[in-house]
Every structure is written in C-alpha cells, then in structure tokens.
C-alpha positions as CSV (number, residue, x, y, z in Angstrom):
1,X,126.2,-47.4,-74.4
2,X,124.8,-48.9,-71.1
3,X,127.5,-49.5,-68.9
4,X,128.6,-53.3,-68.2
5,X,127.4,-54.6,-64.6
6,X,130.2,-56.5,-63.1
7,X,127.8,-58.2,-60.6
8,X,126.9,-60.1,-63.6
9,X,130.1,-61.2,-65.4
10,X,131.7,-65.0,-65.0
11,X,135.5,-64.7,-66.5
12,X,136.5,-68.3,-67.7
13,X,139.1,-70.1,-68.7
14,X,139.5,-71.7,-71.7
15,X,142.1,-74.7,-73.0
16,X,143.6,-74.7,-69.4
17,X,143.1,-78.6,-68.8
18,X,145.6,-81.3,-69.6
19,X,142.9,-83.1,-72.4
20,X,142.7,-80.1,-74.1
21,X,146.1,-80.1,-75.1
22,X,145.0,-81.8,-78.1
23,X,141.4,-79.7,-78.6
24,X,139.5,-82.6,-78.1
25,X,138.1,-81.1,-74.7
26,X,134.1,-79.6,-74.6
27,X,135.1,-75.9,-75.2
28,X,136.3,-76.9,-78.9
29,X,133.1,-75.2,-79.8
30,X,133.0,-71.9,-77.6
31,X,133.7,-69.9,-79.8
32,X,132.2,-70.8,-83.0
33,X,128.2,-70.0,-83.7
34,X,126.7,-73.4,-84.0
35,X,125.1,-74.6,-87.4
36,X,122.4,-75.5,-86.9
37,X,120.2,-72.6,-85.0
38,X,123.0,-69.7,-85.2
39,X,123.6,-69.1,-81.4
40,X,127.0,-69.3,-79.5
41,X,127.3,-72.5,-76.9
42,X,129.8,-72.1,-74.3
43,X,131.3,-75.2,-72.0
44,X,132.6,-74.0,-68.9
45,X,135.1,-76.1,-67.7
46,X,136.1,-78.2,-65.2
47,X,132.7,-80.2,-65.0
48,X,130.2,-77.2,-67.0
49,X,128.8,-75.9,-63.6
50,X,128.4,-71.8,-63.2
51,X,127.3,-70.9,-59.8
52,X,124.6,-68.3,-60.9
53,X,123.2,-67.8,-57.3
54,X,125.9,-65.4,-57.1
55,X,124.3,-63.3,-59.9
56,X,121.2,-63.2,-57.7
57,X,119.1,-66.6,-59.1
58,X,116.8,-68.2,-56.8
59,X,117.2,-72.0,-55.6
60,X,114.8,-72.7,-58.1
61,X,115.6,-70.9,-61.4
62,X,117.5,-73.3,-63.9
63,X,118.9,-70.0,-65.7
64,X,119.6,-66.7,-65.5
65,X,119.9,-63.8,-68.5
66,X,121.7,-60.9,-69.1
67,X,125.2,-62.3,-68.2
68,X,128.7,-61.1,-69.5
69,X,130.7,-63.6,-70.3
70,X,134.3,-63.4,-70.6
71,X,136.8,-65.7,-71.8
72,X,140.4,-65.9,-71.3
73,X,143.3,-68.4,-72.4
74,X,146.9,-68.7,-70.9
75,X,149.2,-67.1,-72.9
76,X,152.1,-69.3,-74.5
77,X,155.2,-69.1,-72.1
78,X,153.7,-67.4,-69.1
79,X,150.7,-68.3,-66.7
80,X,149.3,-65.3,-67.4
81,X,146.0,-64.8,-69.3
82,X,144.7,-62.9,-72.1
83,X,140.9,-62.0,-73.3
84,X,140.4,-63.9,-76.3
85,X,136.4,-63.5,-76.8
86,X,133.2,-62.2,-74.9
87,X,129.7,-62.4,-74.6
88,X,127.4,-59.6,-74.5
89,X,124.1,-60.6,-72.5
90,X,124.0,-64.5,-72.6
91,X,122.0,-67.0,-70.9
92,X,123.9,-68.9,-68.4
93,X,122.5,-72.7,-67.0
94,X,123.0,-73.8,-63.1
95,X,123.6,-77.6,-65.3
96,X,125.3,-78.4,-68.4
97,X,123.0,-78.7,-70.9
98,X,123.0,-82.2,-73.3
99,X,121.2,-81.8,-76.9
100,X,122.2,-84.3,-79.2
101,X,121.1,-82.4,-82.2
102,X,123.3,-79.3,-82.0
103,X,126.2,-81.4,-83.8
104,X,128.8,-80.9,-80.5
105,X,130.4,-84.6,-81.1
106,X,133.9,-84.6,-79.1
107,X,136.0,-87.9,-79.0
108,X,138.3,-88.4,-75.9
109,X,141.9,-89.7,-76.3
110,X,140.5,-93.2,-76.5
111,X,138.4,-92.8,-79.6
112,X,135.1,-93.0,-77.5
113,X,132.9,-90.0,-78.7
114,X,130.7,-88.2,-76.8
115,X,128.1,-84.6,-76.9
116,X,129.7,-81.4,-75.4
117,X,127.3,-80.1,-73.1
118,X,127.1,-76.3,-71.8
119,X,126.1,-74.1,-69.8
120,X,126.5,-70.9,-71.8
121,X,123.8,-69.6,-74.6
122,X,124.0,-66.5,-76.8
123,X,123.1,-65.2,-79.5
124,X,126.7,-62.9,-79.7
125,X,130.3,-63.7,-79.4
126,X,132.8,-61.2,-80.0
127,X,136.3,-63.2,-81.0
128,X,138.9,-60.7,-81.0
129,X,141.3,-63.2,-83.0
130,X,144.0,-60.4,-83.6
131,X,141.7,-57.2,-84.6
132,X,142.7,-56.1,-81.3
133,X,145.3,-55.3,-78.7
134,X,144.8,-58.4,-76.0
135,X,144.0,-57.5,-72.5
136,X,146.3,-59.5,-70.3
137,X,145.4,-60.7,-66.3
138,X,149.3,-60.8,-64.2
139,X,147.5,-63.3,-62.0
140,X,150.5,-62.6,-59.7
141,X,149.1,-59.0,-59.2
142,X,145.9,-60.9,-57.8
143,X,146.5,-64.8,-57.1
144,X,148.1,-67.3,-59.0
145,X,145.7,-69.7,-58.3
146,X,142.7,-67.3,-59.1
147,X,142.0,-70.0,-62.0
148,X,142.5,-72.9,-60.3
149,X,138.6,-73.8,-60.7
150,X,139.1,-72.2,-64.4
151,X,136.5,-69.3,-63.6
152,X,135.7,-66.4,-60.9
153,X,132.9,-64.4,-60.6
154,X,132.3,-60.5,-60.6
155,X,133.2,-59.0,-57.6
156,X,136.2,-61.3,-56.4
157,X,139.0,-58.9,-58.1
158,X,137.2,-55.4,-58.0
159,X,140.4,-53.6,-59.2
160,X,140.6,-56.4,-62.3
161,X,137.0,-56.1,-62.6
162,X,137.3,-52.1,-63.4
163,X,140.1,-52.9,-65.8
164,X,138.0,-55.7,-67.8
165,X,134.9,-53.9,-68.1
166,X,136.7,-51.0,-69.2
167,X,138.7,-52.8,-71.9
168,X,135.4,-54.6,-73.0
169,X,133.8,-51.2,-73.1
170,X,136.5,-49.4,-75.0
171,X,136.3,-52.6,-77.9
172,X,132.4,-52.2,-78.3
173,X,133.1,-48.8,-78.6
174,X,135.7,-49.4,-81.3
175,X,134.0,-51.9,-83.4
176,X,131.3,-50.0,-83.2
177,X,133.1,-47.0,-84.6
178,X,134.6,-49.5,-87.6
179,X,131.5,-50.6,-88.4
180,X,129.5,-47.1,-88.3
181,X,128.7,-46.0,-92.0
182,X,129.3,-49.8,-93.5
183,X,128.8,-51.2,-96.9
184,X,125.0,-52.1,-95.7
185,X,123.6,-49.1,-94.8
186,X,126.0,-47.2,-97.7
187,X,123.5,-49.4,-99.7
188,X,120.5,-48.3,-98.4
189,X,121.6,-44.7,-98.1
190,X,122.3,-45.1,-102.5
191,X,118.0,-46.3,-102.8
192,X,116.7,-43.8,-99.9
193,X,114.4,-41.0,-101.1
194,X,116.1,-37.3,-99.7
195,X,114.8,-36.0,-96.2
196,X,112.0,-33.8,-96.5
197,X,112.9,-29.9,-95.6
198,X,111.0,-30.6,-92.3
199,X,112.9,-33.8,-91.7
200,X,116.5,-31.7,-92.6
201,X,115.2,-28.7,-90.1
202,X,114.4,-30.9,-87.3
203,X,116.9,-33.6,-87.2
204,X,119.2,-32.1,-84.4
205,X,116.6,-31.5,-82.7
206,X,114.8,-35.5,-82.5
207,X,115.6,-37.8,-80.1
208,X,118.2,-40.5,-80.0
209,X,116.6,-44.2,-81.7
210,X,118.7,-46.6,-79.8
211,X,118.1,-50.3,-80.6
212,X,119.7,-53.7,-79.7
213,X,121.4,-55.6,-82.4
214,X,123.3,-58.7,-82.1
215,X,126.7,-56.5,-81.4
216,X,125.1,-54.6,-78.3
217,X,122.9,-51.3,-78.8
218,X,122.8,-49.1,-81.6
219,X,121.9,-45.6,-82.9
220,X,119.4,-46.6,-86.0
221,X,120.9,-43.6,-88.6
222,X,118.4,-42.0,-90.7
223,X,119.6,-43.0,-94.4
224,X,117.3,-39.8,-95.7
225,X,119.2,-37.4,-94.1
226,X,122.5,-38.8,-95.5
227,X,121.2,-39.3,-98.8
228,X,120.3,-35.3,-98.8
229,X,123.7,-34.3,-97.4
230,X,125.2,-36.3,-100.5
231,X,122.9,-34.4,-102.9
232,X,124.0,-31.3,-101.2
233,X,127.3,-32.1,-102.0
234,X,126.4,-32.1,-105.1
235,X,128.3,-36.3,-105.2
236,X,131.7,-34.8,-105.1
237,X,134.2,-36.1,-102.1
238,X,135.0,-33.6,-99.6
239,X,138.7,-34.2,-99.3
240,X,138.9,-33.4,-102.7
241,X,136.3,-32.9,-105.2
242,X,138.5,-34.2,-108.7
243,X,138.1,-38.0,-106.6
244,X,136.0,-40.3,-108.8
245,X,134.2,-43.4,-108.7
246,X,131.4,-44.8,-110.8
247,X,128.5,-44.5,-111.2
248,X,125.5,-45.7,-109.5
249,X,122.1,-47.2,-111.3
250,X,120.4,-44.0,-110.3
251,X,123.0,-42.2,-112.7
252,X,124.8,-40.3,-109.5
253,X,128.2,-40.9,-109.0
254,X,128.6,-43.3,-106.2
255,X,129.4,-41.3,-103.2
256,X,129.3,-42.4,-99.3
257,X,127.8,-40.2,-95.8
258,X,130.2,-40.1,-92.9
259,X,129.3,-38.6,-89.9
260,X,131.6,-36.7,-89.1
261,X,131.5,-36.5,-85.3
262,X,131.0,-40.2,-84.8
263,X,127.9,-41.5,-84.7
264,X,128.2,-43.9,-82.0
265,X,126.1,-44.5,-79.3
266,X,128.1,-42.7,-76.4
267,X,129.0,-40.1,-78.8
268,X,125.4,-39.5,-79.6
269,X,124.2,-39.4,-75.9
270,X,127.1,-36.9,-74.8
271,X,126.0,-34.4,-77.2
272,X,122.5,-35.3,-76.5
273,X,123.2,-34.4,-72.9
274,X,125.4,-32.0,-73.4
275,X,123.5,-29.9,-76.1
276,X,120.7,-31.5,-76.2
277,X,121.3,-31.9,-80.0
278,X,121.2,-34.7,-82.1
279,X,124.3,-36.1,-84.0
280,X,122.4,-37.5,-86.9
281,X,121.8,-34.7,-89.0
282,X,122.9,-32.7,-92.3
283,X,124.9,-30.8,-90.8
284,X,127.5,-33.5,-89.5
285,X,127.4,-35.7,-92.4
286,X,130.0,-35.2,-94.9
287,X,130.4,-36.2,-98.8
288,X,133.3,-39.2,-99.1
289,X,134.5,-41.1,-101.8
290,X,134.7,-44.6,-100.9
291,X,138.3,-44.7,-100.7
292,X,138.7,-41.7,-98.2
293,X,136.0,-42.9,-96.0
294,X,137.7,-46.4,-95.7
295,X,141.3,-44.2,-94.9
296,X,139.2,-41.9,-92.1
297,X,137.6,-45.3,-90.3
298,X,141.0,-47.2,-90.8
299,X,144.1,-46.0,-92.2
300,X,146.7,-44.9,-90.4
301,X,147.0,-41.9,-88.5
302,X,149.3,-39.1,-89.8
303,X,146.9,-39.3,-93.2
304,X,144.4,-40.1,-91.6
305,X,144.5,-36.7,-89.3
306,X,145.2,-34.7,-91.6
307,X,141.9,-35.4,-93.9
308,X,139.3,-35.0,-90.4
309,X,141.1,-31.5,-90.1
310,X,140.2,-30.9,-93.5
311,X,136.6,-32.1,-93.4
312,X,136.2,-30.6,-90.0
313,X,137.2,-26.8,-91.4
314,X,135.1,-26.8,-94.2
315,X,132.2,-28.3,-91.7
316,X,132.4,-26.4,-88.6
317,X,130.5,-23.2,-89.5
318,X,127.7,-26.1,-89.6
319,X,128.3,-28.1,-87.2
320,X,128.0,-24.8,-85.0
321,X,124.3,-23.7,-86.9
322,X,123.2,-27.1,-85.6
323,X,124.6,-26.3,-82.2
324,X,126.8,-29.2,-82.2
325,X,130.0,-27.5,-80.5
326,X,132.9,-28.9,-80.5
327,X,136.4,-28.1,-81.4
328,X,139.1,-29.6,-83.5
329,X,141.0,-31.2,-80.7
330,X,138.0,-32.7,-79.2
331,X,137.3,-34.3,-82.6
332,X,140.6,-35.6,-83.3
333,X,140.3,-37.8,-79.9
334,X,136.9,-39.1,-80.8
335,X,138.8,-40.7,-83.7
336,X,141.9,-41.9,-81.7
C-alpha cells in the first residue's frame, strides 16, 4: 500500500455546532453516498471553506485532488474526539459548492429549507460505524481549542498526524484483509478455466498487478491459479477433508482458495522485495470449505490459530519450493 501523505490530509469536525444538535445542519449528508450519481459530498463546517493553498494549490485553482480526508465527532461526555469515517483521495473545493439536483435539501429550525453545499467530492467513504476500534484525539494532549474552527490541517500536530495516518493505514490494511478471497471473486474462481502448467510454473515468479479500486489499491488475484490449487486438492477442505458442502453446477463440490500468507497489498510487496517472489501462486493457496475460510478471516482467535497452524504444516514444504520463506510465528502475526 502507498503510504498516506499527511501534507495532504484536512481532519474535520463533524456535528460540533449548536444547529446540529438536532441533525438538521449541512453535514447530515457526509457520510452517505448520494443517490443520484454515487459519489460521497462532504460539508465542512463552519461556513464550507477548506484552505487548500496549504496543500500547495495555486491562487487560481478552484480544486485540488488527492486529499485525505478525515472526520472526527466529539465523543458523548468528553470533548475529546474520535474518527468516525475517512476519505481516501478526494477532491477538495476552495468554495462550497451549490447543485440543486444532488437532492441535499436541509431545513433550519424555522422550517425555511435550503441546499447543503460542500466542499468535499469522492468517490470513497470508509464509515467505520462500529467494525472497528475508534481512534480517539485527547485534545488536551495537543490544544483544547485545536477544533475551535472545526478542522486543522496536516502538519499542525506532527506527533497526532503519525498516530492518524498509522491508524488509517492499519484499517485499510484490515479491511483489506476481510475482504481478500470474498464471495465475488469465490464466484469467479467456481467459472475460471485451471492455469496452464506454464501459468502454475511461473506464478511466483510474475510481477505484482496492483490496481485502484474504490477502497484504495489492490493486488488483482489470478482466479486460474486458485481454481487449479482447488483441483489439486482434489475439492476437499484442508482442515479436514470429511467437511462438506454442495455441490456446484460444474458437479465439483463447492470449495473456496485462501491464500494462505495474505494476499494483501503490503504483504505482497514485502515478499516481492524481500524474495523477489510472488504471493499469488499454487503454492500458497490452500483448499477451504466455506465455513473454515469464514472462521480463518473472522472467528475468533484461539480457533482460529489453531486451524492456520494446521494449514501452514501441511503447506510449508511448498511454500518453501516457491521460495516464499517464512516461519510459523511470522504467519500467525500477519493474521493478528
């Protein structure tokens, strides 16, 4: 994964003001994706004005790209804030923007409706809701009155800057690892054709295919090469091969690839650099029965432990023919 570049992030503060005690302030819709064209439109209180000179825009540019966005709320009881959502790459306005087809219709306290305007554009929101532990800002380890204008800027708190990109980091990372081997490529793994020989004998050795989705960037998997590990399984589950499903309308049981060694994008470029070796290859794809490979991404631990140790002893003598070295120990924390 790229690293994050503070000198372009804006943390801001949502729900702070006194009208938005009643979410009938402009940031009611910061967090959803819009209707009517898909992307994420962010207010940014007071008044919708981000100062993007400091992210190095010219006098004359209206916008600038690439921007993290990060927003926080005060947590209940304290003055303190949490990260609630971000956004990965976003557009950010000098002005708040009006569009009267976008459907952002607020009413003040007085009935009088009005648009929400913004200054914020993406086409990516991560809301963290409660999938994940909340980073929290002790503005009394900074300044207490660091949100008095309900945002600051990169570069203002460069100890609290380390500690947000960090956390932001470590949450792409783990969704990223959640959603590795999902239902949609599971899919296309069951109608792939096998990998040629060729394909099988080479794959360690090919370079990373990194692309950009809308969650950040992205190792693009070869489905072939997991469809022939599964048919060198022979469609029985690792962990234990009496585990049965149904099966499929190509008249194999259904059975799902898991990588083994994680198949994320850091994970992919250590060993790359490391070894020079690819991740995505036979050799670190294992058989799992549905059921197991939901436990391994997201059961708890104890269980969970125990069946990578398994999978990694029967693996390793392959893992090692591919030149992909790594011990038990090291894999166990690639999970944790």
């Amino acid at each position: 994964m790229n690293k994050l570049d503070v000198r372009k992030m804006v943390v801001v503060d949502l729900y702070a003001g006194s009208y938005n005690k009643e979410r009938i302030g402009h940031e009611l819709y910061n967090l959803d994706r819009n209707p009517v064209d898909g992307y994420f439109y962010g207010y940014c209180p007071p008044h919708d004005g981000i100062n993007i000179s400091v992210f190095g825009a010219n006098r004359t540019d209206e916008f600038v790209d690439d921007i993290l966005v990060v927003y926080v709320t005060k947590k209940k009881d304290s003055n303190n804030r949490e990260i609630i959502a971000f956004c990965l790459n976003a557009r950010v306005f000098r002005k708040g923007q009006f569009d009267d087809k976008l459907c952002r219709n607020v009413k003040d306290k007085d009935g009088e409706e009005s648009v929400a305007t913004y200054s914020i554009k993406s086409n990516n929101l991560e809301y963290l809701k409660n999938k994940y532990n909340k980073f929290e800002i002790n503005i009394n380890e900074y300044n207490n009155r660091m949100f008095r204008s309900q945002r600051f800027y990169g570069g203002k708190y460069p100890e609290l800057d380390k500690k947000i990109i960090a956390y932001i980091e470590s949450v792409i990372e783990n969704r990223e690892f959640l959603d590795n081997d999902n239902s949609d490529e599971q899919e296309e793994i069951q109608r792939s054709e096998p990998a040629t020989q060729t394909e099988i004998q080479y794959s360690p050795e090919k370079p990373l295919n990194i692309v950009d989705s809308n969650q950040g960037k992205i190792i693009a998997k070869n489905n072939r090469i997991s469809k022939s590990a599964l048919i060198e399984a022979k469609y029985t589950c690792v962990i234990n091969q009496s585990h049965k499903t149904f099966i499929t309308t190509n008249g194999t049981p259904y059975m799902e690839g898991h990588h083994l060694i994680p198949c994320t994008v850091s994970n992919s470029e250590l060993f790359m650099d490391k070894y020079h070796k690819n991740i995505d290859c036979v050799e670190n794809i294992v058989c799992l029965c549905p059921n197991c490979h939901r436990e391994v991404h997201c059961g708890e631990w104890n269980s969970k432990s125990q069946k990578i140790r398994k999978m990694f002893t029967k693996q390793k003598e392959k893992l090692v023919k591919a030149g992909l070295l790594i011990d038990e120990e090291e894999l166990l924390n690639l999970y944790k």
